[in-house]
N, C-alpha and C positions, 0 to 999 in steps of 0.2 A: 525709194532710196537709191535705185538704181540711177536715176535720172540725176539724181543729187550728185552721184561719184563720175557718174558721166561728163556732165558739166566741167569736173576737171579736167577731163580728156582733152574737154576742147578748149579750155583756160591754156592748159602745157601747149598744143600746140599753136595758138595764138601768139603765146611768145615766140614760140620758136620760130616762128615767120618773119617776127618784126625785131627781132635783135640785131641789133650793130656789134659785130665786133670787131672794129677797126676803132672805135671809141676808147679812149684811153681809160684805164681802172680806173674805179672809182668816181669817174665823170657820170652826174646826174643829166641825165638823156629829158626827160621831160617834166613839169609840173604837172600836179591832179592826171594823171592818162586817162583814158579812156577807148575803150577799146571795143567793138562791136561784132562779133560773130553769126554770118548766116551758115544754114544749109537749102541745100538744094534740095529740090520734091519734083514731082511731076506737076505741080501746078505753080512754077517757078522757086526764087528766091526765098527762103521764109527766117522769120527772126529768129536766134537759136538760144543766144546768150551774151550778154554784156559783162563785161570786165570794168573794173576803176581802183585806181588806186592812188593815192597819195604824191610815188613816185616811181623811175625806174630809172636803177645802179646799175651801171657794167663792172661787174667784180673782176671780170680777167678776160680772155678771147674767149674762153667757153659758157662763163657764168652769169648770168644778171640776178638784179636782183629785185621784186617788186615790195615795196612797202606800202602796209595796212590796206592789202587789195580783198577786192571784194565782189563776187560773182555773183550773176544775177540769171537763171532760165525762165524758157517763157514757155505756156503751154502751144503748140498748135500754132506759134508766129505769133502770138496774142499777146501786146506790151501792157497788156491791162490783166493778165494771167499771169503769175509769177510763180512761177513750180517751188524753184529750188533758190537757200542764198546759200551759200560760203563764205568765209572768213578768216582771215590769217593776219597775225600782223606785219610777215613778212613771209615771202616765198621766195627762196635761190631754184635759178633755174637750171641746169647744165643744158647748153644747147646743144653739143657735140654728140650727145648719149640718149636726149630726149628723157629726162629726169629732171622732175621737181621736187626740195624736199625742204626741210628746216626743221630745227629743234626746238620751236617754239608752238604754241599750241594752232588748234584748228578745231572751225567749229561749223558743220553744214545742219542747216533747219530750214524748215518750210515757211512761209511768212505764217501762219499758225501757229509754228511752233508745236503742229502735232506727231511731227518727227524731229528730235534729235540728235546730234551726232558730234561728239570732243571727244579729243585728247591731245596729248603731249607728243608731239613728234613725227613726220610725218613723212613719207618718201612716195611719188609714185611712178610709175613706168608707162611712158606715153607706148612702148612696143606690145606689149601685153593686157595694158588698160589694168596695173595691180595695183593696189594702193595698200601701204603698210601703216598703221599709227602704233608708234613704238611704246608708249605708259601711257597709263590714266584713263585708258579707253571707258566713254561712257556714252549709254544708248537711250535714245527716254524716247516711247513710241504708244500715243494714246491708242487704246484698245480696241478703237470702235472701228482703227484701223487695220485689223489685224483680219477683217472679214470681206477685205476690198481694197482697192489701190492705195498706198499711203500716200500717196500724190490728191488722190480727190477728197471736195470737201466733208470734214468729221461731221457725223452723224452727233446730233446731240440729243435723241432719245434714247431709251432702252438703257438694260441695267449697268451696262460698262461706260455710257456719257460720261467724258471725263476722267472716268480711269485709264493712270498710266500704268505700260510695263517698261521697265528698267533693266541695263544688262551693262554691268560693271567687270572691267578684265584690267590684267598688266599690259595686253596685248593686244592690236587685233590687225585682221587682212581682209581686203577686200577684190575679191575676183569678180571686176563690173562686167567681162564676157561672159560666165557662167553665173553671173546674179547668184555669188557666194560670199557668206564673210563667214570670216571664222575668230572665235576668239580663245585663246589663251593665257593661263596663268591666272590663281585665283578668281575663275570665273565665277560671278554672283548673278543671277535673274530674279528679279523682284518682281512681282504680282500679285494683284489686291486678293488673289485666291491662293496665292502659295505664294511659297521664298525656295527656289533652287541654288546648291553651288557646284560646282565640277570643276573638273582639272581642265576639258576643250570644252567649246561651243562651237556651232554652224549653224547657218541660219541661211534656209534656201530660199530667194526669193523667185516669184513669178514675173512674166516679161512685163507685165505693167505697173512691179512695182510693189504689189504686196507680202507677205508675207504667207508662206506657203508652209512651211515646215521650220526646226528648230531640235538639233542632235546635241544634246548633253554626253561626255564619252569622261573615263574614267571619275572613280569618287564619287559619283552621282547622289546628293542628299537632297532628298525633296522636302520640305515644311509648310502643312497645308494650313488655312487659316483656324482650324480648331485642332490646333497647336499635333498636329500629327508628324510625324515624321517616316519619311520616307527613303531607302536606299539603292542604289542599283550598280552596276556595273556600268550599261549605259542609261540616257533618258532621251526619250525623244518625243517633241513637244510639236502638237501641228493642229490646226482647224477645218473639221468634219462636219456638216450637216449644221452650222449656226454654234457649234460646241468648242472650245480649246480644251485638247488632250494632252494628258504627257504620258510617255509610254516607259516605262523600267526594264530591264530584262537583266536577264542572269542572278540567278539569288536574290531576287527584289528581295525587301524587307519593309515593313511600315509598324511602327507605334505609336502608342499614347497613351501614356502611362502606361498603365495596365494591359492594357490593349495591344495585340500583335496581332500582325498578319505576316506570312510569308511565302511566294511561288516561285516561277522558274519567270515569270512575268505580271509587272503590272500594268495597268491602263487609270489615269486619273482623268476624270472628266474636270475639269475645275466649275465650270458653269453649272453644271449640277450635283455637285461635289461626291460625284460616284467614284470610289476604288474598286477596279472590278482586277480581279487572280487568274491567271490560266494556269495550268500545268503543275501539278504536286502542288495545291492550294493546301495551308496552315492557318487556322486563323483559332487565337486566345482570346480569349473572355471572362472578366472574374463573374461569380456567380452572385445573382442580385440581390439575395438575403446574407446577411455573415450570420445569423443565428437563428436559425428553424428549429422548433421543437421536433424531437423523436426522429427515427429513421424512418418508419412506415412512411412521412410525407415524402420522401425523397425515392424509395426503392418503388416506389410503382407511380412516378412520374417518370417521362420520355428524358426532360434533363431536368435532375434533382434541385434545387435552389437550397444551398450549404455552402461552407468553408469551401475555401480551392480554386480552381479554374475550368472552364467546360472548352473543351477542343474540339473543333473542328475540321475534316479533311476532304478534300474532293478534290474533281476536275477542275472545277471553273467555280467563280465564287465572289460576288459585288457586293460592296459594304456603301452602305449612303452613308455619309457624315449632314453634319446638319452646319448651316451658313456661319454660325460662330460656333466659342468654344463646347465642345462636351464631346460623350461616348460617341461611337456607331449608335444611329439610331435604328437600323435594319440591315439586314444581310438575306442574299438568297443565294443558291450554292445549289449548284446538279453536276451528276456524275459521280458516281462510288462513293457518295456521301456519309461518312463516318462522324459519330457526334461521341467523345467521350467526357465523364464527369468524374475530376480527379477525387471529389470527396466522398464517392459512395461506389466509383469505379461502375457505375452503370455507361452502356454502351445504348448506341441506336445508328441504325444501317437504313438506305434511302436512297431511290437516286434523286431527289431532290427535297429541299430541305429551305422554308425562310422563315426568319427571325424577326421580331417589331419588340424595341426596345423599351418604348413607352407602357404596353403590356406585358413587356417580358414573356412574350410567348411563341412557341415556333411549333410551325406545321412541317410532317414529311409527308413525303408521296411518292408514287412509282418503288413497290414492295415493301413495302417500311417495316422494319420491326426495332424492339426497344428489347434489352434482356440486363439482368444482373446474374449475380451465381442463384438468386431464388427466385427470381421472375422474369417469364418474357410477354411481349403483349404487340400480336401483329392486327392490320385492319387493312384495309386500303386507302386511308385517308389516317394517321396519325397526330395527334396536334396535344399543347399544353399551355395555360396560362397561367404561369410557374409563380409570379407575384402572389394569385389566390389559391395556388397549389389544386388547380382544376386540370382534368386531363382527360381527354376521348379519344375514342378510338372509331371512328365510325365506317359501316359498313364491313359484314363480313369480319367482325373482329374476333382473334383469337387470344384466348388469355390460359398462361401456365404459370403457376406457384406452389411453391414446395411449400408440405403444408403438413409433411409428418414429423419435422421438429421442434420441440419442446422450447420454450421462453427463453431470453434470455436467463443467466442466471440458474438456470435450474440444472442439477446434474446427470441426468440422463430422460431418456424418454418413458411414458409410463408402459408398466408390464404390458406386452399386448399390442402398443401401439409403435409402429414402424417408421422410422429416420428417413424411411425413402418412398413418402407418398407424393403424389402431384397431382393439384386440382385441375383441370381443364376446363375450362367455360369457352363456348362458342354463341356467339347470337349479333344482328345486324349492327349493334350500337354500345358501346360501355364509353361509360362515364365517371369518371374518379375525382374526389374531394374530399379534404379531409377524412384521410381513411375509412372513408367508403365507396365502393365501388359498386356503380350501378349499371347491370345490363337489359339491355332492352330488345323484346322481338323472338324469338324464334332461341331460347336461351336452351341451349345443349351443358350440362355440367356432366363430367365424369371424373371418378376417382380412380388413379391409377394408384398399384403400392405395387413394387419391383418388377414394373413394368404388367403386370397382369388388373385386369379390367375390373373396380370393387362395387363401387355402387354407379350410379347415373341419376340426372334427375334432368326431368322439362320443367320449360313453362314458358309464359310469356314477359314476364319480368323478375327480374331478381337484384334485388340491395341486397350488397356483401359487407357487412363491419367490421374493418383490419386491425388491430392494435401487434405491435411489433412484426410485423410480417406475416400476424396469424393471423387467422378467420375466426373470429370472437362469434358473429352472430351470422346469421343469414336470413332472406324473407321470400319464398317463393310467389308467383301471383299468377292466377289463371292458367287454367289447366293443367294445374300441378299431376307431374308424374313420377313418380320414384324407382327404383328396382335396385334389387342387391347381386350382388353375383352367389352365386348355388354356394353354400358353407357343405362343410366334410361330410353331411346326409344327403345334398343334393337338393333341400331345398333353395328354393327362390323367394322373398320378400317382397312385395307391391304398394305400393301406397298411389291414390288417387283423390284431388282434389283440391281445391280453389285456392286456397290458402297455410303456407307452410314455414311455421320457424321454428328455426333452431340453433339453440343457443352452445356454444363450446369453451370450456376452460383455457384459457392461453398459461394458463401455469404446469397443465398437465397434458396438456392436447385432448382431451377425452368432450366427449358428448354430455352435457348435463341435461338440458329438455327439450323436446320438440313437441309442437302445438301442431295437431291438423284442422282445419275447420272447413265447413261446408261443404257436403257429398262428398264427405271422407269414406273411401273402403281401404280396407289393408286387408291385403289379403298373403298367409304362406303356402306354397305349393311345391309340391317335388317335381322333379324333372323326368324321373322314371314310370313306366306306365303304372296308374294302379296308385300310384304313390297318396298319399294323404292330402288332404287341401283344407285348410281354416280360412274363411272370410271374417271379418268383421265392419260393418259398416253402422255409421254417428253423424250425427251432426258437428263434432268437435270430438278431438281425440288429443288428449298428452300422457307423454312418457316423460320418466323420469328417470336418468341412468345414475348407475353407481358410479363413483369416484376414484373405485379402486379397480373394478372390472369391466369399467365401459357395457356392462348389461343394465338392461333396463330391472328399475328396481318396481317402480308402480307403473300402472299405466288407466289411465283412467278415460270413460266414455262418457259420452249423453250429450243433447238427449234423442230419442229415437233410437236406439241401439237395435242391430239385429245380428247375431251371432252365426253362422254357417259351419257345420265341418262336416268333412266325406271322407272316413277312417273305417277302412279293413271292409267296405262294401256298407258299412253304416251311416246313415244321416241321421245328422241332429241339427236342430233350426228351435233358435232363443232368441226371445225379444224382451226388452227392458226399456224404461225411460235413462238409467244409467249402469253402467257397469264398471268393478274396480278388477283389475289382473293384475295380482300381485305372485312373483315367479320362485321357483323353490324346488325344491323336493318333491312336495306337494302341491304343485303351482296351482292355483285356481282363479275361480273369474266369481264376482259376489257381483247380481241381477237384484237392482232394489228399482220400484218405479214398477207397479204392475208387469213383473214378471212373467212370463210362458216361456216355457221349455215342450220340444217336439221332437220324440225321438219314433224311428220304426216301430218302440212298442206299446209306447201309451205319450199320453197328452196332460203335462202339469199347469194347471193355473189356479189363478187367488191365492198367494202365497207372501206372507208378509217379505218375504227378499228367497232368494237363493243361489245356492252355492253350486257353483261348474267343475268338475275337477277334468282337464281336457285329456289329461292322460290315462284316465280309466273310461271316457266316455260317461261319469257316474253323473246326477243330480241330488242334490240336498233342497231338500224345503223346509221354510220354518214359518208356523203361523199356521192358520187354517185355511190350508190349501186343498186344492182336487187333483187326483188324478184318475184320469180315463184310460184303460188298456185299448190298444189298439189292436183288433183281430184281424187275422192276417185272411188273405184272400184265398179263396178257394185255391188248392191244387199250391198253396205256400206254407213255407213253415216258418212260424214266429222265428222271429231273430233275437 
């Protein structure tokens, strides 16, 4: 382009050389001109540019005038290379000033035609080399030129062949010593990947010619080809690494429909249709189900999929759009990555966090955690696949849920049972679907209730069943271990083995049964020296609690039972094929399944069933049973 407004430089001073003004006004000086301009090199003379035109007027001592002239560059002296043409259908020249101008239009292109350049009016200044076009300014510059000299021949491969970009103004200026134009007033730039307007334009060219840069300055509205929109204070447009950029700054802003983004700067890659945020990045998104069943699916996923919008905030932050119209198809976003979800008001913290819209699913990383008012859920790796409402936490995941409030709907908590408990699960891996949540590895559970430590359980796997926010059921697996914290006598509770569920009322919060199975022992013991110790161990063990007192109402064994207690320096050792503990006043334990009972003082067996009362130490037998006294050892006294 440079080469193209250059040409006039030396068109203006060609006249200036060859005017007569001693020619009376008005007198037509010659038919068809023609006019030939060299420069000089170090390897002599070389061809620069030819002139021709129609005619030439001497309008007064200063002025001529040339009609329907027309310029012609050559590359390199080469009359078989033709760079640049121009066009006018008439040029006034003042010779006195060294100024060309006229009201009528102008038009410079390359014999290709892959650079353009009209408009309405035209002035330019042989002292300076500035050229003004006063309306209509219009730029038409194929794309393939915009990665290389616009002088050499257009590439007609690859994905811009043939695509033009266009730049529409009231106004425009050309500084061919600084290979600047500028344009002004209703500026419009068209491009097959976006539509920009602004108040100025600049467009810096390189010294051979191409296109280097491109400053968009006040009003800045960008519109990308799937229909986004973009805004800026300024924009600035330029080609990096095989890519055209356009740059936003100050309060950028971008939508589409639904869709915002907002920073302190943008960057649009057009070629790859990247919008990438720096500094106080914003970015909205509505959420991709309008109607999810229940809140449970929403409160223990990372971002819930409901009514509303899910926001985004960080340092830095790139959105890919996709070749035509629709959503962001992905986003990735690092730095103080904050994700909120306006319809359940869950949060999630990251410093980096990316989004795939086809899946509807986003990963955090570098600290991540997720929390609502009843749930938080950290790991080192965070992610969700929010379409099938799937969600893990992998690695080192930590999981907290408040889990001592009552249903919705119900009006208070049951007798006994505390507003302010929090489950704690720790293990390598959890995995959430459809209200249930599975951990895996190395599964750490503890109950806290107002902050003091209640029960704990191991194992190596555990499926959680959530209905409203609550824990409905639960399934221990492998190496199941339990313990309870010391109750107001100072015992401790133990439970040990393979297999463990249990089930819980979500209406009243309470415990209804828990199943043990395979090398089940349970054992209670005191914590003080001396203190009392009950084992029981079964093949299978269930309890059944009360509804109203959360105590266990039956509890039933077999098969293999063996019974242990160590009370006030006494052992007793019972074994059954099953056994029923039913609790009371009178609690006792009924031994049916070949019975034996073994106490310090004699030996019970062959007994159609019998009856354990644990708090007298007593046995009942019924049928015809034996018992054997046991004589105590020399230098002993019966017990």
């Amino acid at each position: 382009m440079k080469a193209a407004f250059l040409s006039l430089v030396f068109l203006a001073g060609g006249i200036f050389s060859t005017a007569v003004a001693q020619v009376p006004q008005g007198t037509q000086l010659r038919q068809h001109p023609s006019m030939t301009f060299y420069r000089d090199t170090t390897g002599g003379k070389r061809l620069d540019f030819v002139i021709t035109g129609s005619s030439v007027t001497n309008l007064n001592a200063q002025k001529v005038l040339v009609n329907q002239f027309e310029l012609k560059s050559y590359h390199n002296g080469d009359p078989k290379r033709i760079q640049i043409i121009a066009q006018a259908p008439q040029c006034e020249v003042d010779v006195s000033n060294s100024v060309a101008s006229d009201k009528g239009p102008l038009q410079v292109f390359t014999p290709t035609t892959n650079l353009f350049v009209e408009g309405v009016g035209f002035l330019f200044t042989q002292s300076n080399h500035f050229l003004i076009i006063s309306n209509q300014v219009e730029t038409r510059v194929v794309k393939s030129l915009l990665r290389s000299s616009l002088l050499a021949v257009p590439r007609t491969n690859g994905a811009d062949a043939g695509q033009v970009l266009k730049i529409f103004a009231d106004h425009g200026w050309f500084d061919l010593n600084s290979n600047v134009v500028d344009y002004a007033g209703n500026v419009h730039m068209i491009d097959p990947q976006l539509d920009m307007t602004s108040d100025l334009l600049t467009i810096q060219f390189t010294t051979n010619g191409a296109v280097e840069s491109i400053l968009a300055r006040q009003n800045v509205v960008l519109t990308t080809t799937n229909n986004g929109r973009a805004t800026g204070a300024t924009g600035f447009y330029y080609v990096t690494n095989g890519n055209e950029m356009m740059q936003l700054t100050t309060d950028a802003t971008w939508r589409n429909g639904d869709e915002e983004a907002k920073a302190n700067e943008f960057t649009y890659d057009s070629t790859r249709h990247l919008l990438t945020g720096i500094d106080h990045v914003r970015v909205r998104w509505p959420n991709a189900e309008p109607n999810p069943p229940g809140r449970a699916a929403n409160s223990t996923g990372l971002l819930a999929s409901t009514n509303g919008f899910r926001k985004l905030f960080a340092d830095f932050a790139t959105l890919q759009f996709p070749p035509s119209n629709g959503p962001v198809q992905s986003m990735s976003a690092r730095g103080n990555v904050i994700i909120v979800n306006q319809a359940d008001q869950s949060r999630a913290m990251a410093d980096q966090a990316v989004y795939e819209k086809v899946t509807d699913r986003v990963e955090l990383t570098g600290h991540p955690v997720w929390w609502d008012d009843d749930m938080e859920v950290k790991a080192e790796v965070l992610s969700a696949e929010l379409g099938g409402k799937t969600y893990h936490a992998r690695t080192n995941a930590r999981f907290k849920m408040r889990t001592g409030g009552v249903a919705a709907n119900q009006p208070a908590a049951a007798p006994g049972h505390s507003t302010n408990q929090w489950l704690l699960i720790s293990s390598d891996d959890m995995e959430y679907q459809t209200n249930q949540a599975i951990f895996y590895k190395n599964v750490k559970t503890r109950l806290v209730e107002n902050d003091r430590l209640q029960d704990t359980l191991n194992c190596d796997l555990l499926p959680v069943n959530l209905t409203n926010n609550q824990v409905e059921s639960a399934f221990a697996r492998g190496n199941v271990h339990g313990e309870t914290a010391p109750d107001a006598s100072g015992l401790i509770k133990t439970i040990t083995c393979e297999r463990l569920d249990a089930y819980r009322s979500i209406q009243t919060g309470l415990m209804k049964t828990i199943v043990a199975d395979t090398n089940v022992v349970i054992e209670e013991k005191g914590t003080s020296p001396g203190a009392p110790c009950n084992q029981l161990a079964a093949d299978t063990v269930t309890a059944q609690f009360s509804a109203v007192t959360n105590q266990i109402e039956q509890a039933v064994a077999g098969p293999n039972v063996v019974l242990d207690q160590l009370k006030a320096g006494r052992n007793i050792h019972a074994t059954a094929e099953h056994a029923v503990y039913i609790p009371g006043t009178n609690d006792q334990i009924k031994l049916t399944g070949t019975p034996l009972a073994h106490t310090d003082n004699y030996v019970i067996t062959d007994s159609d069933f019998m009856i354990w009362h644990p708090k007298s130490n007593s046995f009942q037998a019924f049928g015809r049973y034996k018992i054997v006294p046991i004589k105590a050892a020399a230098g002993q006294k019966s017990k």
